[in-house]
C-alpha positions, -999 to +999 in steps of 0.1 A: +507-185-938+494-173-908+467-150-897+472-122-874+446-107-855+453-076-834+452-077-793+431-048-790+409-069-814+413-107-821+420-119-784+391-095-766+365-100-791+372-144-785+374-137-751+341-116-750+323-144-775+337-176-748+322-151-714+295-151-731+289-185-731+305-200-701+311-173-680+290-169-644+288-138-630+438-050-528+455-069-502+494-068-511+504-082-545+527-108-539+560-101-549+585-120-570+601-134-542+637-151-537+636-186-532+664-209-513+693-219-533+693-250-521+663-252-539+652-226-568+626-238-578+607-252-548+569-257-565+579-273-598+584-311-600+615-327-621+608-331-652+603-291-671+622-285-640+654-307-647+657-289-684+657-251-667+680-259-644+706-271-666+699-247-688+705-218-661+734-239-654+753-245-679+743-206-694+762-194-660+793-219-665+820-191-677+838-213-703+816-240-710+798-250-744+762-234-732+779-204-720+760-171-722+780-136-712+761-119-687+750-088-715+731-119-733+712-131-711+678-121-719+642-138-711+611-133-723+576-141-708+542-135-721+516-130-694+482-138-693+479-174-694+518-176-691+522-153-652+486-152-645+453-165-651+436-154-684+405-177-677+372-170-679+389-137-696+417-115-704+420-093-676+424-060-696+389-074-711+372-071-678+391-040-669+373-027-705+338-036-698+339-018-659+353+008-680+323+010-699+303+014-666+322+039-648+318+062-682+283+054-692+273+086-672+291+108-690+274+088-725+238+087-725+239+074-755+252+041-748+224+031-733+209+021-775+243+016-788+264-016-793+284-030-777+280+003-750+243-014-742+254-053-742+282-040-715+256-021-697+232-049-700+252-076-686+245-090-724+284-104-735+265-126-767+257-091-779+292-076-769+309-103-792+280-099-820+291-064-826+323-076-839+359-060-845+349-027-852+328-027-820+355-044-800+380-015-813+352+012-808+347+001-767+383-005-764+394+029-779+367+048-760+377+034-726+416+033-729+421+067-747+415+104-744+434+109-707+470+112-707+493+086-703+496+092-663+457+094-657+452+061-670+482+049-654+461+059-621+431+045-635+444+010-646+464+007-607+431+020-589+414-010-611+441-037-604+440-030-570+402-030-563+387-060-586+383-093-585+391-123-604+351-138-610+364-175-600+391-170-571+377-142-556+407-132-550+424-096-564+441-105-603+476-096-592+473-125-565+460-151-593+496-153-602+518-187-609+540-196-580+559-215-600+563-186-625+571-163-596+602-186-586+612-188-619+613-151-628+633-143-593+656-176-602+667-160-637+676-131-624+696-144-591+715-158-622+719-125-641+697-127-663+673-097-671+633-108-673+609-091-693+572-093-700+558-091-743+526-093-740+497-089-764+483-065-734+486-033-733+517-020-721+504+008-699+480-012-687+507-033-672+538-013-666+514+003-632+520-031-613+541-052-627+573-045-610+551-050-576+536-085-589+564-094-607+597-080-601+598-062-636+602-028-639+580-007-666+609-006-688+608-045-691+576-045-703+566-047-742+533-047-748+504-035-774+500+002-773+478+031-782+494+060-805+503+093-782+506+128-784+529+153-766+512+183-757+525+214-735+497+223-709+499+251-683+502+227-659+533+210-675+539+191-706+518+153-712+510+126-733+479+119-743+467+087-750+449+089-788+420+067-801+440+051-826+464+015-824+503+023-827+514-015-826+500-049-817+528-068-798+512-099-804+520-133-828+543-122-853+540-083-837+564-099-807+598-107-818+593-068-833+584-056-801+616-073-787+638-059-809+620-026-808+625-024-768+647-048-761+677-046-787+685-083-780+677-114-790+665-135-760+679-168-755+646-178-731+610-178-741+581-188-722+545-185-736+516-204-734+493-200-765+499-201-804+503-160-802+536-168-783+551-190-814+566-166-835+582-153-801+594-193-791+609-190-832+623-162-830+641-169-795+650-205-807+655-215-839+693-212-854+703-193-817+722-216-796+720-213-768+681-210-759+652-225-742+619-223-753+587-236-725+552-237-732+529-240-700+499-261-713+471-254-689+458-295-683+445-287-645+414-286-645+416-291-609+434-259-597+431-241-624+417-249-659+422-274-686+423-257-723+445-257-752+431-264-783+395-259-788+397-225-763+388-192-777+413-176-746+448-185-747+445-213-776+472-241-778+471-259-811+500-252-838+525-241-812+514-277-790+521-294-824+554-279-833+571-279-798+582-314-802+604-305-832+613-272-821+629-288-785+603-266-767+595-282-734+562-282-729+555-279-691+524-300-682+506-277-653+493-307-633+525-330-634+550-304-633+538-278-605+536-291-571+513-255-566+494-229-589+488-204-570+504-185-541+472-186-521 
């Protein structure tokens, strides 16, 4: 059976224990953009390529065996690793530890307390050594106690102002080009595209229909537990320092059905968190498509899959071959990364 570890949790505490040891020290967000149809899909090479494309076809062919009716076509996508980079580390991670810095002010008493002092210290070892209940502790004392639209301002003032640590580029630009053409492609074909991602889903829904062409109610994510309250100034939600649900491994296909209602008939992800997701889209639902993007360029991006602590690729890598998952080989199969 398999182990589940909670987003808020399992995937920032790896990443946190991997920056530790590897890791050195906005312009307009490019939007999903329309591409020719002549040519869809203009930075992917045949091969993943040729299997979308007949896919979208034949889904679209009103009367023919792969037929899906308009009202069906749904397609999921997980994000980091899958739409953007996730190397050296999740992005919500480093949006957690400037957190920590912005608030350390207000806490004096971070300045003795794990993983507060690792953070303020610019010591990540010590960040990962405090382990899951330190993770959560950080996590649930920078995302919560603000109302669900102050940290909406807080996570699109972030997004817009830092910098991924390799690119040096804003995150939102650090985007797949190939992805982005993929996205606007399904949906030229009627098909409505949404992002299940182990990341918090406030902390996306602020830009994602900017970056991606998804609105906020396309977005599942992992999400804190809120509370209505009726203030003087109007009624809010505020944001509690407790976990509601984990949309992540197993936690996705319940998030789909949760906010969804559908079952998708196309799954992309890139790590084994996204196989229960591929399973649930693909096995005894025909139609469907399931594509796994298996990060091999270490050239223009990275190279990681099985041995990474961020985004691992091991069982799902393994089972694709049996499940008909295309795997989509980063360096053969995209002609760019990047939009930049």
């Amino acid at each position: 059976m398999r182990t589940h570890t909670t987003e808020t949790v399992g995937t920032l505490l790896m990443a946190a224990a991997l920056v530790a040891a590897t890791c050195s020290g906005p312009s307009a967000p490019p939007a999903a953009r329309a591409t020719p149809a002549a040519d869809p899909l203009p930075s992917w090479n045949d091969g993943a390529r040729q299997a979308i494309v007949k896919f979208v076809g034949d889904a679209t062919m009103s009367g023919g065996p792969g037929f899906v009716p308009p009202p069906e076509r749904i397609a999921v996508f997980d994000n980091d690793g899958t739409l953007w980079s996730e190397q050296p580390m999740y992005v919500q991670l480093a949006f957690a530890l400037d957190r920590v810095k912005v608030l350390a002010p207000q806490h004096p008493e971070w300045k003795t307390k794990q993983p507060f002092k690792g953070v303020l210290d610019g010591d990540l070892a010590a960040v990962a050594a405090a382990g899951e209940r330190g993770i959560v502790e950080m996590v649930m004392a920078t995302h919560a106690a603000m109302t669900s639209a102050e940290f909406e301002k807080v996570a699109a003032d972030w997004i817009a102002s830092a910098r991924h640590p390799k690119y040096g580029k804003p995150y939102t630009e650090c985007v797949y080009q190939p992805m982005l053409e993929l996205l606007a492609y399904l949906r030229a074909n009627g098909f409505k595209t949404f992002i299940v991602s182990g990341g918090g889903i406030e902390f996306m829904r602020p830009w994602a229909e900017k970056v991606y062409g998804v609105p906020p109610e396309q977005v599942v994510g992992s999400s804190v537990k809120l509370q209505y309250e009726l203030r003087p100034g109007g009624p809010v939600l505020v944001r509690q320092a407790a976990v509601d649900f984990v949309d992540d491994k197993a936690g996705k296909p319940v998030g789909i059905q949760k906010h969804v209602g559908r079952r998708p008939v196309l799954a992309v992800g890139n790590s084994d968190g996204d196989t229960e997701m591929l399973e649930w889209t693909t096995i005894g639902h025909v139609p469907s498509l399931g594509l796994l993007v298996h990060h091999t360029d270490a050239g223009r991006e990275t190279a990681y899959d099985r041995e990474s602590h961020v985004g691992r690729l091991d069982t799902a890598l393994d089972e694709a071959p049996s499940r008909g998952w295309i795997v989509v080989d980063m360096k053969a199969d995209w002609k760019r990364v990047f939009p930049f």
